[in-house]
C-alpha positions in Angstrom: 6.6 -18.4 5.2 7.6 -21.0 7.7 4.9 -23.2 6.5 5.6 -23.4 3.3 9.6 -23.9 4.0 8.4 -27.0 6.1 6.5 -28.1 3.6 9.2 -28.1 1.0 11.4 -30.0 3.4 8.3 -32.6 4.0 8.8 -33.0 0.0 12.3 -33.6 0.1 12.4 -35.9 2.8 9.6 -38.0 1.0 11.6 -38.2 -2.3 14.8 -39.4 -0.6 13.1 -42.0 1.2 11.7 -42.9 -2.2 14.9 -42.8 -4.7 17.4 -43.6 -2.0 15.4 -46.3 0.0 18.7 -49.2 0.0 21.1 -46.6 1.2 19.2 -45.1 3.2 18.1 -48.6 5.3 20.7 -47.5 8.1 18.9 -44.2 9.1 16.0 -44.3 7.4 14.0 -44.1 10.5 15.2 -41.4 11.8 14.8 -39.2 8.9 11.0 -40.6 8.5 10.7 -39.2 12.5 12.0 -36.2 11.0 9.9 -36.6 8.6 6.8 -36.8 11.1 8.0 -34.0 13.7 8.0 -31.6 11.1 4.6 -32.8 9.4 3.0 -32.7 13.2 4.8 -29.1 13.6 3.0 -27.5 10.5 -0.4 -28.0 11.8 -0.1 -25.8 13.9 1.9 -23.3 11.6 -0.8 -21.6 9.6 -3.2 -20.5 13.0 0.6 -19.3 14.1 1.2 -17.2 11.0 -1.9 -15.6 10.4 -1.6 -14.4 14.4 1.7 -13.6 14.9 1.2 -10.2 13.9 -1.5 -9.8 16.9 0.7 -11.5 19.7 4.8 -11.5 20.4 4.8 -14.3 21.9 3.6 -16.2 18.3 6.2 -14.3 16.1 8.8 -15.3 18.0 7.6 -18.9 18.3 7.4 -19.4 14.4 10.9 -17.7 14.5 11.7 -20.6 16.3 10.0 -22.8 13.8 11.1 -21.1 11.0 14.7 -21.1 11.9 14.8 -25.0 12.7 12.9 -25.6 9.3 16.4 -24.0 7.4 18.2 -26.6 9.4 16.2 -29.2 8.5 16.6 -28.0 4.8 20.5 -27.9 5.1 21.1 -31.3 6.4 18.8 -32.9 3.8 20.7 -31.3 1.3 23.9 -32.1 2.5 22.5 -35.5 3.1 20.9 -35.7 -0.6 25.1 -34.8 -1.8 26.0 -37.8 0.0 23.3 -40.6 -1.5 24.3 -38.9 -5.0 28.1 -39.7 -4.2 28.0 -43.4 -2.5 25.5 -44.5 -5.2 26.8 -43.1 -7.9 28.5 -46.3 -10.4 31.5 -46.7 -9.8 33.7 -50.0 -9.2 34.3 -52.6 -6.8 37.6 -50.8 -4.9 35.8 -47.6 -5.4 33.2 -48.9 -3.7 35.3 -50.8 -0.9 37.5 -47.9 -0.4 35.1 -45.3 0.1 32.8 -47.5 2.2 34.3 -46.0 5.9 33.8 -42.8 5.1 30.5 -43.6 4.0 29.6 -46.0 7.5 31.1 -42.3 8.8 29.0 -39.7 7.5 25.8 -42.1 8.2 26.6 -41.7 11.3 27.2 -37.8 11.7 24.1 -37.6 9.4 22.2 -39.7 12.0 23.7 -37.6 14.9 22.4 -34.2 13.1 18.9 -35.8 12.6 18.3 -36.9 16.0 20.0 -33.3 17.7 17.2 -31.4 15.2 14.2 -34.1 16.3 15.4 -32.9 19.9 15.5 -29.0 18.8 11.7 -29.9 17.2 10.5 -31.1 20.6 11.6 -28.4 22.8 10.2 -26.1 20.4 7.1 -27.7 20.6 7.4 -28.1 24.8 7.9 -24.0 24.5 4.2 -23.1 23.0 2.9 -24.0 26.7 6.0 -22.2 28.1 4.9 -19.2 26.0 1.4 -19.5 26.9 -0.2 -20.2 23.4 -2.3 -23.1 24.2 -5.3 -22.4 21.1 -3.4 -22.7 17.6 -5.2 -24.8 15.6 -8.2 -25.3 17.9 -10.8 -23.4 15.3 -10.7 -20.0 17.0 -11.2 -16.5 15.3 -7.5 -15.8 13.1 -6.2 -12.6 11.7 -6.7 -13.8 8.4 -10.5 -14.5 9.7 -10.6 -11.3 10.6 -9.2 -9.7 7.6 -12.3 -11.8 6.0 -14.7 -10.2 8.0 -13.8 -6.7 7.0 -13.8 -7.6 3.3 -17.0 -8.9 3.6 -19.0 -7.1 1.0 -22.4 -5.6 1.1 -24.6 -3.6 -2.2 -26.2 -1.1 0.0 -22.5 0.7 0.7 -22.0 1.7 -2.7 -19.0 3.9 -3.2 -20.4 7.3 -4.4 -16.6 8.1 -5.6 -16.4 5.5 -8.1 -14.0 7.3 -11.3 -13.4 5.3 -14.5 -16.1 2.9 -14.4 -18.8 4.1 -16.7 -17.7 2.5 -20.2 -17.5 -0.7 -17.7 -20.9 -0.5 -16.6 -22.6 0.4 -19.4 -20.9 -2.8 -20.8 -21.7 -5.2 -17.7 -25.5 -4.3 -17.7 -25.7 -4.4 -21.2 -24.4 -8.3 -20.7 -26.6 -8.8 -18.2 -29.0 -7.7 -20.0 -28.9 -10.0 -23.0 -32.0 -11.6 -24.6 -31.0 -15.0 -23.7 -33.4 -17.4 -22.0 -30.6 -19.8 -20.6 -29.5 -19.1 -17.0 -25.5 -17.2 -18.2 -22.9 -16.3 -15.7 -21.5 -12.1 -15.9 -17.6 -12.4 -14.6 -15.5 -9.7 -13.4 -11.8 -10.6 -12.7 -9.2 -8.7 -11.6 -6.2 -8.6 -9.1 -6.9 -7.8 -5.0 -7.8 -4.0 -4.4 -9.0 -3.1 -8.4 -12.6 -2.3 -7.5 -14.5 -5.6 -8.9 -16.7 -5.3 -5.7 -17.2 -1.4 -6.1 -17.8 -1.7 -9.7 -20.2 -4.8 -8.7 -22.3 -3.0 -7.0 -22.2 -0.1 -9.1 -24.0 -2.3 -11.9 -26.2 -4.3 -9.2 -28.0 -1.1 -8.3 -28.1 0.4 -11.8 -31.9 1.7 -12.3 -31.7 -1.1 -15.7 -30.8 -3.8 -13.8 -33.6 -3.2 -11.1 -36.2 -2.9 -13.4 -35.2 -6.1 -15.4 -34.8 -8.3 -12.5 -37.9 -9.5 -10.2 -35.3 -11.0 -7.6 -32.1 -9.7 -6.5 -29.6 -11.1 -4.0 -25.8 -10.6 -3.0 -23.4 -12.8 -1.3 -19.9 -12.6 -0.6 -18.5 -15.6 -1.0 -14.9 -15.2 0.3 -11.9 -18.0 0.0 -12.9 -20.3 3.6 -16.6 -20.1 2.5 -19.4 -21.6 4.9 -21.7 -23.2 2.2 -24.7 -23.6 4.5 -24.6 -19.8 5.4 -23.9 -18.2 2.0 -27.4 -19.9 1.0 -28.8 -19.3 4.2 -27.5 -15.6 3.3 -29.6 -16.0 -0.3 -32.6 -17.6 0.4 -33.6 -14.4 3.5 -33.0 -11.9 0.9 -35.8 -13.6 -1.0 -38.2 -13.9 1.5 -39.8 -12.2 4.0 -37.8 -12.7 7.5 -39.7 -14.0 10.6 -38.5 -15.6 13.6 -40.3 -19.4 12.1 -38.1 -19.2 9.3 -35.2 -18.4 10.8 -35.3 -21.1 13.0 -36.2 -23.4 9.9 -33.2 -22.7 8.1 -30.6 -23.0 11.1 -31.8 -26.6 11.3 -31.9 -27.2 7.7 -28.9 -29.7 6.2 -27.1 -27.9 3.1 -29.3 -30.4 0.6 -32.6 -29.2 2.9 -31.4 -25.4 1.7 -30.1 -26.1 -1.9 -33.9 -27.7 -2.3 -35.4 -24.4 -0.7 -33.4 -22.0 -2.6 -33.9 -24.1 -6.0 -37.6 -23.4 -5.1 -37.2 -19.9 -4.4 -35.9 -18.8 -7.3 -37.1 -21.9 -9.8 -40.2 -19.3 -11.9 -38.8 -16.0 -11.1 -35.9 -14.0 -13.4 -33.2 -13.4 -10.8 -30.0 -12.1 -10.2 -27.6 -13.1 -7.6 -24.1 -11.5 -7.3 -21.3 -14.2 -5.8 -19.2 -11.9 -5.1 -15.3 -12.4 -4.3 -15.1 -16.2 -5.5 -12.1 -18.2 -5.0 -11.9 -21.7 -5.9 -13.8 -23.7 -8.5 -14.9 -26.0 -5.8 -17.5 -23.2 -4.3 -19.1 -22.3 -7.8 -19.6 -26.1 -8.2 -21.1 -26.6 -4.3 -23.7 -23.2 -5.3 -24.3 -23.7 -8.9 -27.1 -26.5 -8.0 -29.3 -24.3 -5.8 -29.8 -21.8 -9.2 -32.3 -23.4 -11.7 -31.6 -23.3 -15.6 -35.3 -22.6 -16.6 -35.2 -19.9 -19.8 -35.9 -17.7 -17.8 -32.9 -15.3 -18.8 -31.5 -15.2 -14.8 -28.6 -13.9 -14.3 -25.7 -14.6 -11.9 -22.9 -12.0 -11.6 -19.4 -13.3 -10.2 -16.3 -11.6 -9.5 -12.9 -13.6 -8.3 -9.5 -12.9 -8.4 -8.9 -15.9 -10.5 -9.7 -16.5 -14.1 -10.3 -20.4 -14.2 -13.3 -20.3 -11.5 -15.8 -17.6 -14.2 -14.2 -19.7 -16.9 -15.4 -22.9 -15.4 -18.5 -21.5 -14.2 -19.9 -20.5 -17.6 -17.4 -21.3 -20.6 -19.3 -19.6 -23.4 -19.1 -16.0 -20.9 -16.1 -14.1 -21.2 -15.0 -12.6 -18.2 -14.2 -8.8 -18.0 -10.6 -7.9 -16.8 -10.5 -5.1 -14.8 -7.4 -3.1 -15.3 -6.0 -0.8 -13.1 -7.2 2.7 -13.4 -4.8 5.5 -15.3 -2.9 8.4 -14.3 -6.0 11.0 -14.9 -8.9 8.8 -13.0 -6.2 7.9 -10.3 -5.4 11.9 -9.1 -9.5 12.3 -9.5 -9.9 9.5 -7.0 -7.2 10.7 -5.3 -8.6 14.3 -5.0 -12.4 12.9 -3.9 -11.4 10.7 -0.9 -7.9 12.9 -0.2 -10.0 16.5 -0.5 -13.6 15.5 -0.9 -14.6 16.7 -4.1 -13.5 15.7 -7.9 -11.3 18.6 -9.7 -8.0 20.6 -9.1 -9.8 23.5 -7.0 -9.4 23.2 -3.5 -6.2 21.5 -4.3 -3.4 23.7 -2.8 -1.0 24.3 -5.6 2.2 24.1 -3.6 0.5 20.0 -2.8 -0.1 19.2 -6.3 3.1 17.5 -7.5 3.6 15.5 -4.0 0.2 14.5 -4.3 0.1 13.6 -8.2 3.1 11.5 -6.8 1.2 9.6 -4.2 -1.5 8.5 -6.7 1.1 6.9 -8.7 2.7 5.4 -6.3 -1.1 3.5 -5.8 -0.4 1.8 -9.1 -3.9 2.5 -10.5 -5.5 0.6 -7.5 -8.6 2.0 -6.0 -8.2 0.3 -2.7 -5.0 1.9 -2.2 -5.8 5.0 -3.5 -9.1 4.9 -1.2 -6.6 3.9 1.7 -4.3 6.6 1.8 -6.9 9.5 0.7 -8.8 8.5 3.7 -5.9 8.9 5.6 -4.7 12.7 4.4 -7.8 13.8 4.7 -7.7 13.6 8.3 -4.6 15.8 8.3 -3.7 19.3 7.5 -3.6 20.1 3.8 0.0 21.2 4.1 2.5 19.7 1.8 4.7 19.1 4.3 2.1 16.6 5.6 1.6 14.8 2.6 5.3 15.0 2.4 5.4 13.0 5.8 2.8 10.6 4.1 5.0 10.2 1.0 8.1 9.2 2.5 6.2 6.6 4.8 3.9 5.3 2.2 4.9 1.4 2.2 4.6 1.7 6.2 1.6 3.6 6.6 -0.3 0.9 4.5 1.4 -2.0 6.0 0.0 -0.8 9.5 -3.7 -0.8 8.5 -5.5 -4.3 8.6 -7.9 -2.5 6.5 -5.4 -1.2 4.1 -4.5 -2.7 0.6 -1.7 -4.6 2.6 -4.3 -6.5 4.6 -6.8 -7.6 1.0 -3.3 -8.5 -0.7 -2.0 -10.7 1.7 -5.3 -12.6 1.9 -4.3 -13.2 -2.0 -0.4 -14.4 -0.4 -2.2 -16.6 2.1 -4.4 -18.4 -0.6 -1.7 -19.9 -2.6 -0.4 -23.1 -2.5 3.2 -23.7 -0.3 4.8 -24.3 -3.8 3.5 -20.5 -5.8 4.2 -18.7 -2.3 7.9 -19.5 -2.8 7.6 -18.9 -6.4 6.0 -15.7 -5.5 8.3 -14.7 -2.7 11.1 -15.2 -5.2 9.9 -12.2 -7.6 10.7 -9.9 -4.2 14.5 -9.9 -5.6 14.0 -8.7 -9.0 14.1 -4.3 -9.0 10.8 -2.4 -9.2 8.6 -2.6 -12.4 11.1 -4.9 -14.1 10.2 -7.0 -16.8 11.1 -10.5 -16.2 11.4 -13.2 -19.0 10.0 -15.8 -18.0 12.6 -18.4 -19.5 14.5 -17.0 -17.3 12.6 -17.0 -14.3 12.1 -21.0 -14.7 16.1 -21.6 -15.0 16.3 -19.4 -11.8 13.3 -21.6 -9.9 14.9 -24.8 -10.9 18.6 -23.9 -10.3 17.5 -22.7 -6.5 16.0 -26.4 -6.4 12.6 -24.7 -4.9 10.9 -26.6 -8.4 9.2 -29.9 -7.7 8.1 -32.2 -10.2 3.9 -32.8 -10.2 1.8 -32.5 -12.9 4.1 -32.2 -15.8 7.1 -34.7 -17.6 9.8 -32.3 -16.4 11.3 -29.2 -14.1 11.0 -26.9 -16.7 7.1 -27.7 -17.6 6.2 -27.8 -13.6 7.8 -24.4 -13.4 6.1 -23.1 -16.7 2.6 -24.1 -15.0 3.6 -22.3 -11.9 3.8 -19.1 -14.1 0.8 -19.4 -15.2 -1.4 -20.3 -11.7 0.8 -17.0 -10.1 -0.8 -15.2 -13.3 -4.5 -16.5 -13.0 -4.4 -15.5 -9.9 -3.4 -12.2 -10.6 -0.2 -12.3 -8.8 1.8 -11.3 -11.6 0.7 -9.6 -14.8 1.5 -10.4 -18.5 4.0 -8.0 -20.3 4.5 -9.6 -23.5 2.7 -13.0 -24.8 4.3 -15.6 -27.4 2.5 -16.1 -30.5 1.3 -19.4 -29.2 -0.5 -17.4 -26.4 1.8 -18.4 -23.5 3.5 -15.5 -21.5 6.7 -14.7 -22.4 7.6 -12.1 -19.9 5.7 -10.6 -16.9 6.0 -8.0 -14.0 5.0 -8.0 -10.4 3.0 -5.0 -9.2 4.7 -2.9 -7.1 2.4 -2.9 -4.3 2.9 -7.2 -4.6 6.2 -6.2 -5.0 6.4 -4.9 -1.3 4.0 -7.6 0.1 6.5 -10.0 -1.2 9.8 -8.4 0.4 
């Protein structure tokens, strides 16, 4: 959060110096310093974040951080108040009278500025005070490490899987297809609603085997490492040996775009990319996989909507909804009890556990967290009881938990859609937000900036949208024109947020 709050400030500060430049000239330095600390501060911020759950010391630095960030924010607002009152048109005497008070507050704005550039440096003397000498320096993060447990592979396929047949069915019969041209399958859906699981469910089918002469899965993931995700491709082609190992460590990522091209340039393959952020990654892999007719397939799955979209326009991707109140309790009951029906349930359990499956919202990750957890425990309803009243905790405090995939989804946004985001926190659980009023609420807190579109209003309108691609939020009710008119935040989003 502090990173983004700096950021805004950063914003701010630029667009004074740029609308207020002649009134400014006085202490115009010393708000570009400011300007400057706070820019030098936030490189070290997102390392700092995505640790501070692993070390005290880091929490309570970015507290530090944070707290002088809000500072910052006031006393460019209260500065802003002032440029709009001395430059506003008004006469000659106005202007003459009021011109002390303004030679004044330049001066106690100045005096603020320079006491917060002095607040920014002691901070920053206080990281070696504190010990933390290695943000920024490329070392293993939390959020790195969250990565590395999301990491998908197709031989763990979830033998559990509920609700998923129609889908599957569906997806093979896609991939399928008597079409010559190389066609991108999508699967989108929000953090935690089983596109991997049901990925590999259609990946091993027996159809898809027999159809396919080459298979291969990646995962992808949001700080992809180019080199090795086709280094990761081409040694599920081929045979491994120690020579080609070595060959492909030293290869340069046009050396191993050339060799996979090769690999796979006569053969009708299928390659999984699974967990795909950004546009950017389809475009850096989508050279290595020839277009020959030879009806190859790649399957994709991503959390967002534009990167299948731009990856293969004429492919609709499948959204995958969250699962209903029936295949949620049989979930529930296979990783919770082990087995699939109402049996060995004890009766005296049922309602508290019914309960606890709906509290997962349809997600299978959460429902897969917190069955895994009861079945290590008694089946005794005041134990699921216990479970119940702790739920929100008992996922927070599991880096594998749903908590852990959703905040990689937090982390991945830009600083502008995590305030936008944040902001949905203070609405009540499962509410239905109009998003007309949503925008007058952004722009009225002033967290709105103007960028790609003619006003406030059309910035925040886009903002909507990119929170909704990204399956942040999710649609309630459309317009006729197809643009959302009112939309919801997930509960489990809901919680990440406050």
């Amino acid at each position: 959060m502090a990173d983004s709050v700096i950021s805004l400030v950063i914003g701010r500060i630029v667009d004074l110096l740029k609308k207020n430049s002649v009134f400014l000239k006085d202490v115009e330095r010393q708000v570009e310093r400011l300007g400057n600390d706070l820019e030098w501060m936030r490189c070290f911020l997102k390392d700092a974040e995505q640790r501070q759950d692993e070390d005290a010391r880091i929490r309570n630095w970015v507290s530090l951080v944070r707290a002088a960030a809000y500072d910052a924010e006031d006393v460019i607002e209260i500065f802003a108040s002032k440029v709009e009152f001395f430059t506003k048109d008004n006469g000659l005497i106005t202007k003459l009278t009021y011109y002390p008070l303004k030679i004044v507050n330049l001066y106690r704005i100045g005096k603020e500025i320079e006491s917060l550039r002095i607040r920014l440096k002691e901070i920053a003397d206080s990281r070696e005070e504190y010990g933390i000498n290695n943000l920024g320096e490329g070392i293993t993060t939390h959020g790195e490490e969250l990565q590395r447990i999301r990491r998908s592979s197709p031989f763990s396929e979830d033998k559990d899987i509920v609700g998923f047949e129609k889908i599957t069915k569906f997806l093979v019969a896609e991939l399928m297809k008597e079409d010559r041209n190389r066609r991108v399958v999508s699967i989108v859906g929000m953090g935690g609603a089983g596109k991997t699981t049901l990925a590999k469910k259609v990946y091993n089918h027996a159809d898809v085997r027999a159809r396919f002469n080459c298979r291969a899965w990646v995962c992808v993931s949001s700080s992809y490492d180019h080199k090795e995700v086709l280094r990761s491709i081409i040694k599920q082609l081929n045979t491994i040996s120690k020579e080609l190992l070595e060959v492909l460590e030293k290869m340069e990522e046009q050396d191993l775009e050339q060799r996979l091209y090769q690999d796979l340039q006569d053969k009708c393959y299928l390659v999984v990319l699974d967990d795909v952020w950004k546009e950017e990654a389809w475009d850096c892999l989508a050279r290595a996989f020839p277009d020959v007719n030879t009806s190859s397939r790649l399957l994709l799955t991503s959390r967002n909507r534009g990167v299948p979209l731009h990856a293969d326009a004429l492919s609709i991707p499948y959204e995958l909804k969250t699962l209903g109140q029936e295949d949620s309790w049989q979930l529930f009951l296979r990783k919770a009890l082990g087995h699939g029906d109402n049996a060995g349930c004890p009766p005296d359990s049922e309602e508290v556990g019914r309960e606890i499956a709906r509290r997962c919202g349809g997600l299978p990750l959460a429902i897969t967290v917190i069955g895994g957890l009861l079945l290590t425990k008694k089946r005794l309803k005041s134990e699921w009881e216990k479970v119940l009243n702790s739920f929100n905790t008992t996922l927070s405090r599991s880096q594998s938990g749903v908590s852990a995939i959703l905040e990689l989804s937090y982390a991945d946004l830009p600083a502008n859609l995590k305030f936008c985001f944040l902001y949905l926190g203070l609405f009540p659980e499962d509410y239905v937000i109009s998003v007309r009023k949503l925008i007058h609420m952004w722009v009225a807190e002033g967290i709105m900036q103007k960028r790609y579109a003619e006003n406030l209003e059309e910035t925040a309108a886009y903002d909507v949208e990119q929170l909704f691609s990204r399956n942040m939020v999710q649609v309630a009710e459309m317009t006729v024109d197809e643009r959302i008119k009112s939309c919801r935040v997930h509960d489990l989003l809901r919680e990440l947020a406050i």
